[in-house]
TIVEX-877433 format. One record per residue (C-alpha): residue number from 0; residue in three letters; x, y, z; chain. Coordinates in Angstrom, 1 decimal. Each point is the difference from the previous one (the first is absolute). Last residue first. Example, Ala and Ser with C-alpha at 12.3 -4.5 7.8 and 13.67 -1.06 7.14 Angstrom:
<nodes>
NODE	1	Ser	13.7	-1.1	7.1	A .
NODE	0	Ala	-1.4	-3.4	0.7	A .
</nodes>
This chain:
<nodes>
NODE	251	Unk	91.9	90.1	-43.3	A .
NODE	250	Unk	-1.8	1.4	3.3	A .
NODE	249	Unk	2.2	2.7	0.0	A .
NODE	248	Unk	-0.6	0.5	-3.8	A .
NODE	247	Unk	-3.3	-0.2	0.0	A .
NODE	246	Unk	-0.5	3.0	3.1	A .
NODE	245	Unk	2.1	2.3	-2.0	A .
NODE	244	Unk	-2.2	0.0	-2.9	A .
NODE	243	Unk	-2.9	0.6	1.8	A .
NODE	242	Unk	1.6	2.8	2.0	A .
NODE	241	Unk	0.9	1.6	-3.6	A .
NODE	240	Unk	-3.7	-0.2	-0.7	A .
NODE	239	Unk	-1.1	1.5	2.5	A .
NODE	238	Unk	2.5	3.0	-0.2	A .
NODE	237	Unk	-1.4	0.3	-3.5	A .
NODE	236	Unk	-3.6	0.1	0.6	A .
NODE	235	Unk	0.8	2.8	3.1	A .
NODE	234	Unk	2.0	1.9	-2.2	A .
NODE	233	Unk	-3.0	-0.2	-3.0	A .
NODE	232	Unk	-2.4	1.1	2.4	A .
NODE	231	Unk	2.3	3.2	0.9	A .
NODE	230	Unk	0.6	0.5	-3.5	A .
NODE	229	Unk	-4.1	0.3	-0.5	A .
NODE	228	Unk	0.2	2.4	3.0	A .
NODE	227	Unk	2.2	2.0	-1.4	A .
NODE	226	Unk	-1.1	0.1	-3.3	A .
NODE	225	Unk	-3.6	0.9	1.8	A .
NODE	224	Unk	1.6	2.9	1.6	A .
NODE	223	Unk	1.6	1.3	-2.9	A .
NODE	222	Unk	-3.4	0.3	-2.0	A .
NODE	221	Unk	-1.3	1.5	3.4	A .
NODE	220	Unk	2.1	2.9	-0.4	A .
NODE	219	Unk	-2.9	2.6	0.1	A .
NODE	218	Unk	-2.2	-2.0	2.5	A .
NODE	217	Unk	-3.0	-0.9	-1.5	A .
NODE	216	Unk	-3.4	1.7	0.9	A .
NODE	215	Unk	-2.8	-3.2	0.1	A .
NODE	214	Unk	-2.9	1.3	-2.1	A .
NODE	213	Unk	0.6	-2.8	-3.0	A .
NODE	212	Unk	0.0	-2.2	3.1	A .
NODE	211	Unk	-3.9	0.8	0.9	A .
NODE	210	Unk	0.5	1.5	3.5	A .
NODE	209	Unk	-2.1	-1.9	2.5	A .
NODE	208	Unk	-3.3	1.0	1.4	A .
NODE	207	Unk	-0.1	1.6	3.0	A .
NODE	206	Unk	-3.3	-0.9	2.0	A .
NODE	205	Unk	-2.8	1.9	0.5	A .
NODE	204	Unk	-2.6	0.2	2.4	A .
NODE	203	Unk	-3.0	-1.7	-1.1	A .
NODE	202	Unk	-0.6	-1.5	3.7	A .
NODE	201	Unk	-3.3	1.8	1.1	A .
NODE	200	Unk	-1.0	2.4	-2.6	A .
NODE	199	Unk	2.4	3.0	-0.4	A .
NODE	198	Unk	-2.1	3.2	1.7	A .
NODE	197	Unk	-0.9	2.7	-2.7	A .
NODE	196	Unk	1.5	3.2	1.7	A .
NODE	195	Unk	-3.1	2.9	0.5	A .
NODE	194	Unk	2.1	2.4	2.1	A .
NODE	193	Unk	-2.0	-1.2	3.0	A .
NODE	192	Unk	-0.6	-3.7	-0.5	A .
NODE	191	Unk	4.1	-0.3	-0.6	A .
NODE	190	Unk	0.1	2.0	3.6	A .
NODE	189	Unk	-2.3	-2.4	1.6	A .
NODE	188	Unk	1.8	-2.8	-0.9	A .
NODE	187	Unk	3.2	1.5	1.4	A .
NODE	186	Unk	-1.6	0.8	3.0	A .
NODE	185	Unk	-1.2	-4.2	0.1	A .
NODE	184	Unk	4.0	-0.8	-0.6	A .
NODE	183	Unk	0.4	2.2	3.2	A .
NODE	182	Unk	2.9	2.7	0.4	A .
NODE	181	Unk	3.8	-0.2	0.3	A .
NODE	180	Unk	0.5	1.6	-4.1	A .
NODE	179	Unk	2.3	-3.3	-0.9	A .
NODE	178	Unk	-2.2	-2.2	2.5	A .
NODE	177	Unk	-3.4	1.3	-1.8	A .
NODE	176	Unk	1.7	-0.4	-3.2	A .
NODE	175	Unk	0.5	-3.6	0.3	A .
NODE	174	Unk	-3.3	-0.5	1.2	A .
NODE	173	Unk	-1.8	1.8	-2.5	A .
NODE	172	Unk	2.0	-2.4	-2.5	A .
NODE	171	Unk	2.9	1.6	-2.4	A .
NODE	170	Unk	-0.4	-0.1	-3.8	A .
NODE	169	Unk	3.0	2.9	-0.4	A .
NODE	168	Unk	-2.1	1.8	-2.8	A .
NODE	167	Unk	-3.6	-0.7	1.2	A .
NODE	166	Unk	0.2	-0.1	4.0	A .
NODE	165	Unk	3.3	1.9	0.8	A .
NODE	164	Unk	-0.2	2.5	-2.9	A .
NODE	163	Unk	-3.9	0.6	0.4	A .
NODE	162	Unk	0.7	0.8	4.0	A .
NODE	161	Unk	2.7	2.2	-0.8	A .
NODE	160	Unk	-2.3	2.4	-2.9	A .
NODE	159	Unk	-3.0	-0.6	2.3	A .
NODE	158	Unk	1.4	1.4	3.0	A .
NODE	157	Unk	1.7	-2.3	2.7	A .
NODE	156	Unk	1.3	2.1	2.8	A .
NODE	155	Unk	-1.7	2.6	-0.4	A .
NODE	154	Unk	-3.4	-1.8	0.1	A .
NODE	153	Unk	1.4	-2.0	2.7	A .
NODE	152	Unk	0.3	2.7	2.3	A .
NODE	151	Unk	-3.2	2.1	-1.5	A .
NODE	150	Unk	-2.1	-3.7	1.0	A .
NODE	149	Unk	2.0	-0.2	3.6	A .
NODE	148	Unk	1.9	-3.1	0.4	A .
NODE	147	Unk	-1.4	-3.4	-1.0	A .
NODE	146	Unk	1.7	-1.6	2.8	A .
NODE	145	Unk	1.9	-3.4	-0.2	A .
NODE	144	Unk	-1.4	-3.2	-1.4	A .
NODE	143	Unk	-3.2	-0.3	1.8	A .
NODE	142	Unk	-2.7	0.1	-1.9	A .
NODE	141	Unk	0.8	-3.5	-1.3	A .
NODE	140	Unk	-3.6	-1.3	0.7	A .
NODE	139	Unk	1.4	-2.0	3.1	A .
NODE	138	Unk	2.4	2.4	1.0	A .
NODE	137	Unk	-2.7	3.0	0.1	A .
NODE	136	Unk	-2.8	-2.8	1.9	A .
NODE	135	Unk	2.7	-0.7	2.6	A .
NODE	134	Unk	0.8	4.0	0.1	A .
NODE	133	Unk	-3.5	0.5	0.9	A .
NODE	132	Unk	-0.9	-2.8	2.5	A .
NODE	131	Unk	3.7	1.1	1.9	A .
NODE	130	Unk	-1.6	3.3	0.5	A .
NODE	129	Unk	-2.7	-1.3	1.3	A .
NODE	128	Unk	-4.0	0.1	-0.8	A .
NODE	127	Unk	-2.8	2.8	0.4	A .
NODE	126	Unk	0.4	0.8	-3.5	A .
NODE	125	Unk	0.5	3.9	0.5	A .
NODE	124	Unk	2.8	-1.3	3.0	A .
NODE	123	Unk	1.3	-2.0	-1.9	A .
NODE	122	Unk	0.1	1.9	-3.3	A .
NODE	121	Unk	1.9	2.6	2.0	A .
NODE	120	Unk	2.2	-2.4	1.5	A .
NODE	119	Unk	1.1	-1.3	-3.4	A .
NODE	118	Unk	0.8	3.2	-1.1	A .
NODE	117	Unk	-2.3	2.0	-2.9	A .
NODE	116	Unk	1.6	1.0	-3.2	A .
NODE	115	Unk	-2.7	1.0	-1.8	A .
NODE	114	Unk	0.5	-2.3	-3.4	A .
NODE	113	Unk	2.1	-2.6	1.6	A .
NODE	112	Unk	-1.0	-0.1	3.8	A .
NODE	111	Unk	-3.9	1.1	-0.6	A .
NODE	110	Unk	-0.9	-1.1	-3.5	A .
NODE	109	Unk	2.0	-2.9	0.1	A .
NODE	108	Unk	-0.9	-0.9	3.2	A .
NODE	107	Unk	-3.4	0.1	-0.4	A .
NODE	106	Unk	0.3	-2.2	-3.6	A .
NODE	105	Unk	1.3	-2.8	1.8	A .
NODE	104	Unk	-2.4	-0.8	2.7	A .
NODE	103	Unk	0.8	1.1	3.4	A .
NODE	102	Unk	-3.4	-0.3	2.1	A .
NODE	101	Unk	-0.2	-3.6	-0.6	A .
NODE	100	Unk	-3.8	-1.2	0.4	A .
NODE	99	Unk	-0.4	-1.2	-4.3	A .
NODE	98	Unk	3.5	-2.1	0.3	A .
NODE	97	Unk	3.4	1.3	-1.3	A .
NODE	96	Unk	2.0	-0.7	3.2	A .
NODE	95	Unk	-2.5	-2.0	2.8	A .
NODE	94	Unk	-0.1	2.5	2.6	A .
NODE	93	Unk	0.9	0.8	3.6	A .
NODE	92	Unk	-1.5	1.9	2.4	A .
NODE	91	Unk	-0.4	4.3	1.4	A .
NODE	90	Unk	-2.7	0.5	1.8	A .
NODE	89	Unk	-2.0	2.7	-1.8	A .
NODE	88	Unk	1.6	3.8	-1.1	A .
NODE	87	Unk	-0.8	2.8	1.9	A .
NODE	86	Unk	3.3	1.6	-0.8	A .
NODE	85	Unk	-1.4	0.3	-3.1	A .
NODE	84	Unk	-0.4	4.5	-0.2	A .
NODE	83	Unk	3.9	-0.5	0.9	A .
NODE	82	Unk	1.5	-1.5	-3.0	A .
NODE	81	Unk	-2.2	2.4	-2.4	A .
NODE	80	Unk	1.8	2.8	2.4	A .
NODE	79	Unk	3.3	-1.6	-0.7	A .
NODE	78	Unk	-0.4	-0.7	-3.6	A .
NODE	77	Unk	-1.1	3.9	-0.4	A .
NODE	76	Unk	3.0	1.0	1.7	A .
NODE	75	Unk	2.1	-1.8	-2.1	A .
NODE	74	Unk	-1.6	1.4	-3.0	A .
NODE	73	Unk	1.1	3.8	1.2	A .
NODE	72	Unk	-3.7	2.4	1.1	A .
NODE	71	Unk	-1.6	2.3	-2.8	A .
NODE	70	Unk	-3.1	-2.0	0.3	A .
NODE	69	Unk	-0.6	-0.6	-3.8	A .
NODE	68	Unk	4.0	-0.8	-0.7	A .
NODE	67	Unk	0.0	-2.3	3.1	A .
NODE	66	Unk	-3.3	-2.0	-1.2	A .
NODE	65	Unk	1.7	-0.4	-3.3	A .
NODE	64	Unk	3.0	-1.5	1.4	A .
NODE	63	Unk	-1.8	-2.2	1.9	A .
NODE	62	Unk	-2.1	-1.3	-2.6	A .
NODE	61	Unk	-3.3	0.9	-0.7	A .
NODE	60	Unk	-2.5	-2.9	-0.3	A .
NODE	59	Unk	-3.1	1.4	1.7	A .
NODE	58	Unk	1.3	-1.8	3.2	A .
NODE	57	Unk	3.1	2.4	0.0	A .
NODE	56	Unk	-1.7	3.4	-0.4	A .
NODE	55	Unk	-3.0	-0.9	2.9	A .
NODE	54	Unk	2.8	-1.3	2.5	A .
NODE	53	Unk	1.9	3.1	-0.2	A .
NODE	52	Unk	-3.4	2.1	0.3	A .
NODE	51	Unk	-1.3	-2.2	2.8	A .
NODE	50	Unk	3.6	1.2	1.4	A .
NODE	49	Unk	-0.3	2.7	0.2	A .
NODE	48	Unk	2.3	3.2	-1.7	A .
NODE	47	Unk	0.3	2.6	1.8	A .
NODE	46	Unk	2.2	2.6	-2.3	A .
NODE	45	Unk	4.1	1.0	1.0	A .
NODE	44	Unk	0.4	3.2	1.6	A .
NODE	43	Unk	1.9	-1.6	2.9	A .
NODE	42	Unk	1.2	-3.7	-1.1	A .
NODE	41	Unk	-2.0	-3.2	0.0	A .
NODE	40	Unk	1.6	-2.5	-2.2	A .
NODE	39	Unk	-1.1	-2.9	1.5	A .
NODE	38	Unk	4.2	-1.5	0.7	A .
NODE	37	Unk	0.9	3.3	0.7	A .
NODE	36	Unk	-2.8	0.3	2.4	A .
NODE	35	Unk	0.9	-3.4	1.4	A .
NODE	34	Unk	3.5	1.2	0.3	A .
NODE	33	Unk	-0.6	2.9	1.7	A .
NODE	32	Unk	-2.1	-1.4	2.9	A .
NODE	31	Unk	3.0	-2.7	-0.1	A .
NODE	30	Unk	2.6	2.7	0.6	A .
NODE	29	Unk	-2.1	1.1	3.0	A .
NODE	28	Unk	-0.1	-3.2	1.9	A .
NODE	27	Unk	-3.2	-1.6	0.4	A .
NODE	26	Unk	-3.6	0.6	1.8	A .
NODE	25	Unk	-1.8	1.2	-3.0	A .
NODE	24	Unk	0.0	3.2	1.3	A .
NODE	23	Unk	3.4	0.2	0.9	A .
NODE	22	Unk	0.9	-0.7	-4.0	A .
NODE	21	Unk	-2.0	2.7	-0.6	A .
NODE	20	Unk	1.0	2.6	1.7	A .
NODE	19	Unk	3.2	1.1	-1.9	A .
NODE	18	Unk	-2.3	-0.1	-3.3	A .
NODE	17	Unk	-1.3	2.9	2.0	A .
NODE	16	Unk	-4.0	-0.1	0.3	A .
NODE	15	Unk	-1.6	2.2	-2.6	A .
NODE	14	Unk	-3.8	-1.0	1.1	A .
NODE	13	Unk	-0.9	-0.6	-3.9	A .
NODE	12	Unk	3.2	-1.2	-1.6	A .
NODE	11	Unk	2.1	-1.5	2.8	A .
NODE	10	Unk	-2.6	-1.3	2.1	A .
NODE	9	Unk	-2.6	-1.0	-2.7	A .
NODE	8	Unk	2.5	-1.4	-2.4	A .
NODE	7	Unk	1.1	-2.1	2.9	A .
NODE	6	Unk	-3.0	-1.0	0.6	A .
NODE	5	Unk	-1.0	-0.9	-3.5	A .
NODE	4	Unk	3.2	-1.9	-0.5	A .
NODE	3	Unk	-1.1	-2.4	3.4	A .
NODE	2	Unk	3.2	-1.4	1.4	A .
NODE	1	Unk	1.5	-3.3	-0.6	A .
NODE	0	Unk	-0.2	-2.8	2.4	A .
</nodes>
């Protein structure tokens, strides 16, 4: 079970418990007391933020990200504590992929593991389903291939000038690149979306076209190659020939 944020916040914020307490007053080892602070973001002189606030941000629409910069507290954090205010989450069951009752439909986890970068355990646990429920769904909609990597990471990574080489100049698929670079084919996607890349319509990549023959680079001695080769023709004529010949006049 994960502990309250707003109690914690209250201890270490309000009452000024030691962060050194903590972990003894939830009943667990010290290290873990800090760790779940780390984890929240909670750190002495930092603001209260609660968690009906949290919630508030993100169900208006706000992404993670966005909820962090307005709060003042790291993106993880805010994840986490958005992860913890639905630990009350119903029994969890099983779905029919893609139907109207299925929790995990396809454009949740792209906005939450591709364009916020939530885990699969987080969306879980904010889903009330499993972990192995959400990276099912992630395989099965190709969500899957690899991590997206941070946004700035990737952004680095692949800026436009690269990503414009690879995809226009180059003609390689999102998939392609997205093994070259070790990230998603969907973060790749996203990316193109992002620096304002017109997307290649389904099968036109294309394909090398062959060099007219008035294009073809001779070699610089080729005129003496091809008397070569035509003398080599003529050796083989003449050799057959001569067999020919041979062959009647045995059997004569």
């Amino acid at each position: 079970m994960r502990p309250d944020p707003d109690q914690l916040q209250r201890w270490v914020l309000r009452e000024r418990v030691p962060a050194a307490e903590v972990g003894n007053r939830l009943g667990l080892s010290r290290a873990a007391g800090y760790g779940w602070l780390r984890r929240y973001g909670i750190t002495t002189g930092s603001l209260y933020v609660s968690q009906e606030k949290l919630t508030r941000l993100w169900r208006a629409g706000m992404l993670a990200s966005r909820v962090a910069t307005e709060v003042g507290i790291p993106t993880e954090a805010v994840r986490e504590r958005l992860v913890a205010a639905a630990v009350l989450v119903p029994d969890r069951s099983y779905f029919v992929v893609g139907s109207p009752e299925d929790p995990l439909p396809e454009h949740l986890l792209r906005d939450w593991v591709v364009r916020e970068g939530f885990t699969a355990a987080q969306v879980a646990a904010l889903t009330g389903t499993t972990v192995r429920q959400v990276r099912y769904r992630l395989t099965r909609y190709r969500l899957a291939t690899g991590r997206p990597g941070p946004a700035p990471r990737l952004r680095r990574r692949l800026p436009r000038e690269t990503l414009m080489g690879l995809y226009l100049t180059e003609e390689l698929s999102c998939q392609r690149i997205g093994e070259r670079e070790g990230v998603s084919a969907e973060a790749v996607r996203e990316l193109l979306k992002e620096y304002g890349i017109q997307r290649r319509p389904a099968g036109s990549r294309a394909r090398p076209q062959p060099v007219p023959p008035q294009q073809v680079k001779r070699h610089r001695h080729q005129e003496t190659l091809d008397r070569a080769e035509a003398a080599r023709r003529r050796s083989i004529e003449l050799i057959r020939e001569a067999q020919a010949t041979m062959a009647r006049l045995a059997a004569a």
